[in-house]
C-alpha positions as CSV (number, residue, x, y, z in Angstrom):
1,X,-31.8,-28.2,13.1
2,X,-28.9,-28.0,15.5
3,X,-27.3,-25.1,13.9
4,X,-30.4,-23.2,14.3
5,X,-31.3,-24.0,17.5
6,X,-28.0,-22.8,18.0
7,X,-28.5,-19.4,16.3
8,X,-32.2,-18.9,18.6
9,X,-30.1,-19.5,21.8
10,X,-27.2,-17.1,21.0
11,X,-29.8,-14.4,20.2
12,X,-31.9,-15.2,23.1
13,X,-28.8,-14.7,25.4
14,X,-28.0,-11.4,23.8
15,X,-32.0,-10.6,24.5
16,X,-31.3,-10.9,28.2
17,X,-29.5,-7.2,27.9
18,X,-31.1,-3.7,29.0
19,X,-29.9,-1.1,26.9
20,X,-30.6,2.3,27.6
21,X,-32.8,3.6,24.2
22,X,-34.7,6.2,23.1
23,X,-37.3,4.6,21.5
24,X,-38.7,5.8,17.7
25,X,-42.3,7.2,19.5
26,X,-39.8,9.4,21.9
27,X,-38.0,10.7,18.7
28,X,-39.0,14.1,19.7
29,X,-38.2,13.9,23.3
30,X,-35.0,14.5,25.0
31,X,-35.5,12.1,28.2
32,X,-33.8,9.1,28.2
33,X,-35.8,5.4,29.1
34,X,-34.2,2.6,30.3
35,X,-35.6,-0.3,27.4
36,X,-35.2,-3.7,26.9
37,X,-33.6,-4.9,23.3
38,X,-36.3,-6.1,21.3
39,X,-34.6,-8.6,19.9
40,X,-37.2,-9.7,16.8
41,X,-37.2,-6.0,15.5
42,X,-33.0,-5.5,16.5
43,X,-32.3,-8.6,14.0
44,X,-35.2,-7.9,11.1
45,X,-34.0,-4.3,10.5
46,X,-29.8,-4.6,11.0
47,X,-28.0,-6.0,8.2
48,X,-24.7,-6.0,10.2
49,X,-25.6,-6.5,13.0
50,X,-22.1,-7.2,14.7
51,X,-21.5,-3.3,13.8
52,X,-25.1,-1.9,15.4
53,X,-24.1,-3.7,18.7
54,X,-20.7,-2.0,18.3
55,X,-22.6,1.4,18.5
56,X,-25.0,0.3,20.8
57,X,-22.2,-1.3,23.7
58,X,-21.7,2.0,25.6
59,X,-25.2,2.3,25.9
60,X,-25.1,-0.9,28.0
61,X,-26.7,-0.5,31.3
62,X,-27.1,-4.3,32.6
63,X,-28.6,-7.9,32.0
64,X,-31.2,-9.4,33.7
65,X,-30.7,-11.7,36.7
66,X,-31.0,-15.7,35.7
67,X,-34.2,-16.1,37.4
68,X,-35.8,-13.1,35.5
69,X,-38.2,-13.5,32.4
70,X,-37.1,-12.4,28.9
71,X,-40.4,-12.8,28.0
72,X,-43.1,-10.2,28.7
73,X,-46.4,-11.7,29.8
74,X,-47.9,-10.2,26.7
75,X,-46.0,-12.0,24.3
76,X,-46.5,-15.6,23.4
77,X,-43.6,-17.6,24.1
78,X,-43.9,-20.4,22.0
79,X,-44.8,-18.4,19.1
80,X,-41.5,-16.1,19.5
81,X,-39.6,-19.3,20.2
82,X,-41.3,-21.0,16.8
83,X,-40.6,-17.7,14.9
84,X,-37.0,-17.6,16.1
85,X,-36.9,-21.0,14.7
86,X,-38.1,-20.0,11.4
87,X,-35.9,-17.0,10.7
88,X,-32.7,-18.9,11.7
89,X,-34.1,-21.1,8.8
90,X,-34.3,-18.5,6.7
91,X,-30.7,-17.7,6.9
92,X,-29.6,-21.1,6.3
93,X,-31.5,-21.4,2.9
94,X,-30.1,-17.8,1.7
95,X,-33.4,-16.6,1.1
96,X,-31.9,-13.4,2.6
97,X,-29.1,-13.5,-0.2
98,X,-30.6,-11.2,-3.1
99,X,-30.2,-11.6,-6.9
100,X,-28.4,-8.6,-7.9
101,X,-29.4,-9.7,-11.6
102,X,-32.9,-8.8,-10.7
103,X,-32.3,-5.4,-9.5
104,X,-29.8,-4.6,-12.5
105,X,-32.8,-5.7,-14.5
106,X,-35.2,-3.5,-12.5
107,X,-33.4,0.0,-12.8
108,X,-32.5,-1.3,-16.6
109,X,-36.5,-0.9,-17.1
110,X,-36.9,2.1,-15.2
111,X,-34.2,4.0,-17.2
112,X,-35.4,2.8,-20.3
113,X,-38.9,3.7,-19.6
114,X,-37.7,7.5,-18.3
115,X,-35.9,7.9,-21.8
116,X,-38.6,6.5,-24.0
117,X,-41.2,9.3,-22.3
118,X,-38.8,12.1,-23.3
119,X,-37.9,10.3,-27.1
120,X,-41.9,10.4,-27.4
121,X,-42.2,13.8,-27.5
122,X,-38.9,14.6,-29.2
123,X,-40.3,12.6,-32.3
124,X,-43.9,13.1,-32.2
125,X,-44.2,16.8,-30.9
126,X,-45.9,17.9,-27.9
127,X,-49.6,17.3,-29.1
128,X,-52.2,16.0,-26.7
129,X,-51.4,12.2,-27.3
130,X,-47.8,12.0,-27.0
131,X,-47.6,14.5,-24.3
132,X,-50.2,11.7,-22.6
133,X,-48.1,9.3,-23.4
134,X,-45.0,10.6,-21.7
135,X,-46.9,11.7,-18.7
136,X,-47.9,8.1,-18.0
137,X,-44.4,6.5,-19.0
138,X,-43.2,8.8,-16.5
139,X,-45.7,7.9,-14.0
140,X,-44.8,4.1,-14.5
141,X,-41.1,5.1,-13.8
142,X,-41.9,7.1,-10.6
143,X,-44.1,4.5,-9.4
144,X,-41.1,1.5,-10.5
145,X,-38.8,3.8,-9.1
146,X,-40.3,4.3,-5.4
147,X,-40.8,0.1,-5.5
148,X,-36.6,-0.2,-6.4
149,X,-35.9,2.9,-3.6
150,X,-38.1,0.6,-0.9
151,X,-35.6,-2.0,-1.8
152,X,-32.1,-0.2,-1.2
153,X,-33.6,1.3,1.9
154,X,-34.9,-1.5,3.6
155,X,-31.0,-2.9,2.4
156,X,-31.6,-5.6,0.6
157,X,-29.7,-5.2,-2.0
158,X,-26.2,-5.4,-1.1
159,X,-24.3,-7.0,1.5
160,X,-23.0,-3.7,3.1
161,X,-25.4,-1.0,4.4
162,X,-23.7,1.5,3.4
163,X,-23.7,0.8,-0.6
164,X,-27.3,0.0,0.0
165,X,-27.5,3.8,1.5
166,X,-25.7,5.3,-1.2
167,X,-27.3,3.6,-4.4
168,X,-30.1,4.7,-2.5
169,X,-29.8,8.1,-2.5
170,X,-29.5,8.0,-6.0
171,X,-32.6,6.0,-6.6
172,X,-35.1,8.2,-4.7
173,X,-33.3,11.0,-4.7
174,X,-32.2,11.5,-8.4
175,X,-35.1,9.6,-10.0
176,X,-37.9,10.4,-8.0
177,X,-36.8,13.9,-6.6
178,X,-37.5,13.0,-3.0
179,X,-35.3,13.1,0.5
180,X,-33.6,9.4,1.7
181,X,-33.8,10.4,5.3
182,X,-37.2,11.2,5.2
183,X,-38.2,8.0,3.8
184,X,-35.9,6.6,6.5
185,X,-37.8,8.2,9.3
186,X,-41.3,7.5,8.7
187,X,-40.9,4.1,7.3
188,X,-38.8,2.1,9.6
189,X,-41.5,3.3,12.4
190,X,-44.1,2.2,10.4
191,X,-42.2,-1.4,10.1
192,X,-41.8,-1.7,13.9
193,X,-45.5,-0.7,14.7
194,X,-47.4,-1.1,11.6
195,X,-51.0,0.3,12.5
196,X,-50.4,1.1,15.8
197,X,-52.1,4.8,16.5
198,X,-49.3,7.6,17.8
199,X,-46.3,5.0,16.9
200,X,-46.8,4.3,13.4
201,X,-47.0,7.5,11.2
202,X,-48.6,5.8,8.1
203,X,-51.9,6.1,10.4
204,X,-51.2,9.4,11.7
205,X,-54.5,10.5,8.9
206,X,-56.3,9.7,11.8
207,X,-58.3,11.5,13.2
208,X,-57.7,15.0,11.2
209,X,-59.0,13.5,7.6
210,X,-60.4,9.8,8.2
211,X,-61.4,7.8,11.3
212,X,-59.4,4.7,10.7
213,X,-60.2,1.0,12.6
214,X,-63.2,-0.3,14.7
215,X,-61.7,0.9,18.2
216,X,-60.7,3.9,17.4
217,X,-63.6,5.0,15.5
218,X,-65.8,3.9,18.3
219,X,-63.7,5.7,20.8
220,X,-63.9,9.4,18.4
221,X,-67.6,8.5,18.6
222,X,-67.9,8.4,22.3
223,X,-66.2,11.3,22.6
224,X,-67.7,13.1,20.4
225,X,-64.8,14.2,18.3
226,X,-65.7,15.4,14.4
227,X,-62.8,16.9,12.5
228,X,-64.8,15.4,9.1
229,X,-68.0,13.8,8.1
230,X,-66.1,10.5,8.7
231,X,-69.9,8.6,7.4
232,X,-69.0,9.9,4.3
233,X,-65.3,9.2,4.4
234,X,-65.5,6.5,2.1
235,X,-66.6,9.1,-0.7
236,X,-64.5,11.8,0.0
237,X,-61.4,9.3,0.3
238,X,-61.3,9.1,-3.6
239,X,-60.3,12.9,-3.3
240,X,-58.4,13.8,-1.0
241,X,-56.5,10.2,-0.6
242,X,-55.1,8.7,-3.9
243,X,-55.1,11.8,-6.1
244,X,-54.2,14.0,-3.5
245,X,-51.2,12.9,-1.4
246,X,-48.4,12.9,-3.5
247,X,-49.1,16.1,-5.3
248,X,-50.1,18.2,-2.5
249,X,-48.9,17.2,0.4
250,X,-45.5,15.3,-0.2
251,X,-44.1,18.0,-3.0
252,X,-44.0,20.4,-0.5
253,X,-43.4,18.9,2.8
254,X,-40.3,16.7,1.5
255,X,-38.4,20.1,1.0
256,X,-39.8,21.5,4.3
257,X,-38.3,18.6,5.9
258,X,-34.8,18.5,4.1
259,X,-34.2,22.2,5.0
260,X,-35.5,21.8,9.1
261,X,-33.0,18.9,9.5
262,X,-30.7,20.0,7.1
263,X,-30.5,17.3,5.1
264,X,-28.4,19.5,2.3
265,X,-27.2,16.0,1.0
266,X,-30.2,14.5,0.4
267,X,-31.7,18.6,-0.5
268,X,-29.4,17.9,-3.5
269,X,-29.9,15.1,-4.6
270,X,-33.5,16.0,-5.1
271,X,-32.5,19.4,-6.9
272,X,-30.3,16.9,-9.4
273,X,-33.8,15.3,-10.1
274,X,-35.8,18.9,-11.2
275,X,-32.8,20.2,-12.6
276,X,-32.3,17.5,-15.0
277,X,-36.1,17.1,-15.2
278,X,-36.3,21.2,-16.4
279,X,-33.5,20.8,-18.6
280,X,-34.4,17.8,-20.7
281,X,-38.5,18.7,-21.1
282,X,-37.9,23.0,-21.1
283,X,-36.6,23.1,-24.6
284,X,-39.8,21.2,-25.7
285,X,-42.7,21.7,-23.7
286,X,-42.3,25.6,-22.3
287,X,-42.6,26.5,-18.5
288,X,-46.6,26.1,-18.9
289,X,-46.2,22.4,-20.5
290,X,-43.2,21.5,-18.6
291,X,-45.5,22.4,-15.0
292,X,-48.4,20.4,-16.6
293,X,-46.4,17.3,-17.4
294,X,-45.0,17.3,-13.8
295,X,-48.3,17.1,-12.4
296,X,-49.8,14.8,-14.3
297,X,-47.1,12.5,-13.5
298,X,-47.1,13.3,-10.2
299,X,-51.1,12.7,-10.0
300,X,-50.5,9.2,-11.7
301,X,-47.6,8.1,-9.2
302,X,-50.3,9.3,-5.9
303,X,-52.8,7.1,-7.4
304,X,-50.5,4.6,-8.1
305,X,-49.0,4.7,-4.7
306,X,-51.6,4.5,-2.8
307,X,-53.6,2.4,-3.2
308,X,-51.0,-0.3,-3.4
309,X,-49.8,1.0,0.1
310,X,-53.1,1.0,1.7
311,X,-54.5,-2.6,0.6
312,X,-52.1,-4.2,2.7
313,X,-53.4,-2.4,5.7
314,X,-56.2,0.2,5.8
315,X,-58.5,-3.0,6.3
316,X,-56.6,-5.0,8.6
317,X,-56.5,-4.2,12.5
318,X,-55.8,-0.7,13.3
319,X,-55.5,0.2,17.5
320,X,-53.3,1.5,19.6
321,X,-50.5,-0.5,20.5
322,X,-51.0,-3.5,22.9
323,X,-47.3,-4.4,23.0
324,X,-47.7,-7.9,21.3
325,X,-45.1,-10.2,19.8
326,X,-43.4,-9.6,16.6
327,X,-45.1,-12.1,14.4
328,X,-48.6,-11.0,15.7
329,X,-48.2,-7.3,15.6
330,X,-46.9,-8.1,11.7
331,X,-49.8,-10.6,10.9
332,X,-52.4,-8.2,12.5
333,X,-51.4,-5.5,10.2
334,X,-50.7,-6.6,7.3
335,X,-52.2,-8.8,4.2
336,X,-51.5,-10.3,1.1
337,X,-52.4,-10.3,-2.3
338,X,-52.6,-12.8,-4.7
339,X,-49.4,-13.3,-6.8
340,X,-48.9,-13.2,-10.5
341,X,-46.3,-11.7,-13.0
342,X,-48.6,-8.6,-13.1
343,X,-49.4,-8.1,-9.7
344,X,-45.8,-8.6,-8.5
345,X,-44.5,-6.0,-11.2
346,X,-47.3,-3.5,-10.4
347,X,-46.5,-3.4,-6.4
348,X,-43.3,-4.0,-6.4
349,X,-43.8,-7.1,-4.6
350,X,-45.6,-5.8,-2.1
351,X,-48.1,-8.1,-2.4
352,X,-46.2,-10.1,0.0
353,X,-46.6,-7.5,2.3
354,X,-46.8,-10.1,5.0
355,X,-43.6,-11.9,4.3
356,X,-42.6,-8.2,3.7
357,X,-43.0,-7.1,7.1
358,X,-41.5,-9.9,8.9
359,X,-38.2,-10.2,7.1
360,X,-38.0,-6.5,5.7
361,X,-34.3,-7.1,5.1
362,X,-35.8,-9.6,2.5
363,X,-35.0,-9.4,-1.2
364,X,-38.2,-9.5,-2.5
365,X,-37.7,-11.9,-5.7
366,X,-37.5,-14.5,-2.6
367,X,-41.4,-13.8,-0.5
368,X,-42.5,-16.3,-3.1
369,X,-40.5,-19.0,-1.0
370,X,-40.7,-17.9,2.4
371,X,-44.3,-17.6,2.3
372,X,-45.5,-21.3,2.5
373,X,-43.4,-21.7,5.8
374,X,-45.3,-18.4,7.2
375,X,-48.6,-20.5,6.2
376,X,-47.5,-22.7,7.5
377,X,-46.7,-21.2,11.4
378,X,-49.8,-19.5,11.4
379,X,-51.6,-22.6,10.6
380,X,-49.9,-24.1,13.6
381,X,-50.9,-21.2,15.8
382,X,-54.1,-20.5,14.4
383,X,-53.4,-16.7,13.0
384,X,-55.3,-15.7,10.4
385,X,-53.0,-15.6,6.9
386,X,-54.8,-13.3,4.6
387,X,-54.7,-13.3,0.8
388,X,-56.9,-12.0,-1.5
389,X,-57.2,-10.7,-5.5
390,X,-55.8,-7.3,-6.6
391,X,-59.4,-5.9,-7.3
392,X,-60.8,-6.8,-3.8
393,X,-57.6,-5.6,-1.9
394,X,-58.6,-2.2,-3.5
395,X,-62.6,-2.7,-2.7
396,X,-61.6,-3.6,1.2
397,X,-59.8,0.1,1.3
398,X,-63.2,1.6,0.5
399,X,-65.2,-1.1,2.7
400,X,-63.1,-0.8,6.0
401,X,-63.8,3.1,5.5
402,X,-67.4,2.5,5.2
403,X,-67.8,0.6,8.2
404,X,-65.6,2.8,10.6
405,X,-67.0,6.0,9.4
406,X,-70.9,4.1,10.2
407,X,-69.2,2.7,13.6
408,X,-68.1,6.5,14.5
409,X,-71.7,7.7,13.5
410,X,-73.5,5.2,15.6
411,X,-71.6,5.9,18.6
412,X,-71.4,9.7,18.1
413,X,-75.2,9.8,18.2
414,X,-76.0,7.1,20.6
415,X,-73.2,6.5,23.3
């Protein structure tokens, strides 16, 4: 108890800083703001940290006065202070210390899986059924293989970042064909402000394809915005969102975004993914067969993909951001699923997407043990800990769309 009382108030005097950032929503701006160090976010995404504050001492502009706040008036104080509580606990247990056993085990499967595909049509030819059955052994890699690359990127995997960086270029890059920095970009955004509009990119489908959350629905109503039939957006979601994304939008805008930042790294580890891809499957299926399998696989991992991503937090609260504590803006966001040996396998563990999002430095073989203490803090602070089945997670995607797309209709024809 003392020693984490301890760790709260050595973090809280490090809090009383101002920093001079450029925060992730200004990515595109040159101008400098003066920001304070938010310290929640600082210590759930830095694995060592003593080397981020190294970079970041230059940029050291002040600290605030003794009689001055550290807490904004929008945050709740006792919440943070409870929170603070609970992560220094957190640490003392080594539930942030990960298994490397697990992970062996988890690329061991992925591998295997990969070669079996390719033995399957080796052996049995490249008639209808085997070719199926490579296309979805390789969609069960790609889809196992974006859970393990979420891992090494969010560094929990190894006690240094930079092997965490490096096995990760592999992972995604090699195996999945895809860039590390972009992954990098639009995810750790999405981790500080899941569901906020204009922060967090994950939402940015609004309002171009879907009109996403009650507010902001409403507010496209009102002003009589209408890029889509949003009414019907719950129908035409099923076609243009799980079947869709990967195949036609990510295939090509992964290399568009490789070559504008020049990324040549990352550009090559992806071309070690189709090379090795065209060399292996050429000789048996021809350029026509070889094109075929790779969409089909590809079509299978979008499916796969989304929906797991999205039932965590299409239906939960989506608005722009109102500047809220950590714990809140997580538990606002996000929702879990029910575990079992199935469901944890088939998300990747992202059925603890709310254990997830507050300690996303987290092994995941540990949310399983963290997540009674979460229950436990919201209980204590009334906040809502959602957790439902697999099937209904995927039926409140479809619902939430229902009832924004009615919410936008109403007040597009009557306000």
């Amino acid at each position: 108890q003392m020693r984490n009382r301890r760790q709260v108030a050595k973090n809280q005097n490090y809090s009383r800083k101002i920093f001079l950032l450029l925060p992730p929503e200004r990515l595109f701006f040159s101008r400098l703001v003066p920001v304070f160090v938010f310290q929640d976010p600082f210590i759930a995404f830095h694995l060592d940290k003593a080397l981020v504050r190294k970079y970041m001492s230059p940029l050291l502009i002040g600290e605030l006065a003794p009689d001055q706040p550290s807490f904004e008036p929008s945050k709740n104080k006792k919440l943070v202070e409870d929170f603070r509580e609970l992560r220094a606990t957190v640490e003392k247990m080594g539930l942030l210390n990960p298994n490397r056993t697990f992970f062996i085990l988890c690329l061991f499967h992925i591998l295997v899986l990969d070669v079996a595909a390719w033995l399957t049509i080796w052996y049995f030819g490249a008639s209808t059924v085997p070719f199926l059955c490579s296309a979805v052994l390789l969609g069960i890699v790609q889809a196992q293989a974006g859970w393990l690359q979420h891992d090494f990127g969010h560094l929990s995997v190894f006690s240094k970042s930079k092997w965490n960086h490096w096995v990760h270029k592999f992972v995604i890059g090699h195996l999945k064909g895809a860039p590390a920095s972009w992954w990098n970009h639009l995810h750790f955004q999405h981790h500080a402000k899941p569901n906020c509009f204009r922060k967090d990119p994950d939402v940015n489908m609004h309002p171009l394809f879907f009109a996403l959350g009650k507010t902001l629905s409403v507010e496209l109503g009102v002003q009589k915005k209408k890029f889509m039939p949003y009414n019907h957006q719950h129908k035409y979601f099923f076609i243009i969102g799980p079947p869709a994304l990967v195949p036609l939008y990510f295939q090509w805008y992964i290399f568009y975004f490789v070559v504008q930042r020049k990324q040549w790294v990352d550009l090559a580890w992806m071309m070690s993914f189709y090379i090795r891809f065209f060399l292996t499957y050429l000789p048996l299926l021809g350029v026509k067969g070889i094109l075929g399998l790779h969409l089909l696989v590809r079509f299978i991992e979008s499916n796969w993909f989304v929906w797991i991503t999205q039932m965590n937090h299409i239906p939960m609260h989506i608005d722009y951001d109102k500047n809220v504590d950590w714990f809140s803006t997580q538990l606002q966001a996000t929702c879990n699923v029910h575990q079992s040996l199935f469901n944890d396998w088939f998300s990747g563990h992202l059925n603890f997407q709310i254990e997830h999002h507050l300690f996303p430095t987290m092994p995941r073989h540990n949310y399983w043990k963290v997540a009674p203490l979460v229950k436990s803090l919201c209980a204590k602070h009334g906040i809502e800990y959602q957790c439902k089945p697999l099937l209904t997670a995927f039926a409140d995607i479809v619902h939430s769309l229902k009832d924004s797309g009615e919410l936008w209709l109403d007040a597009y024809l009557h306000k």
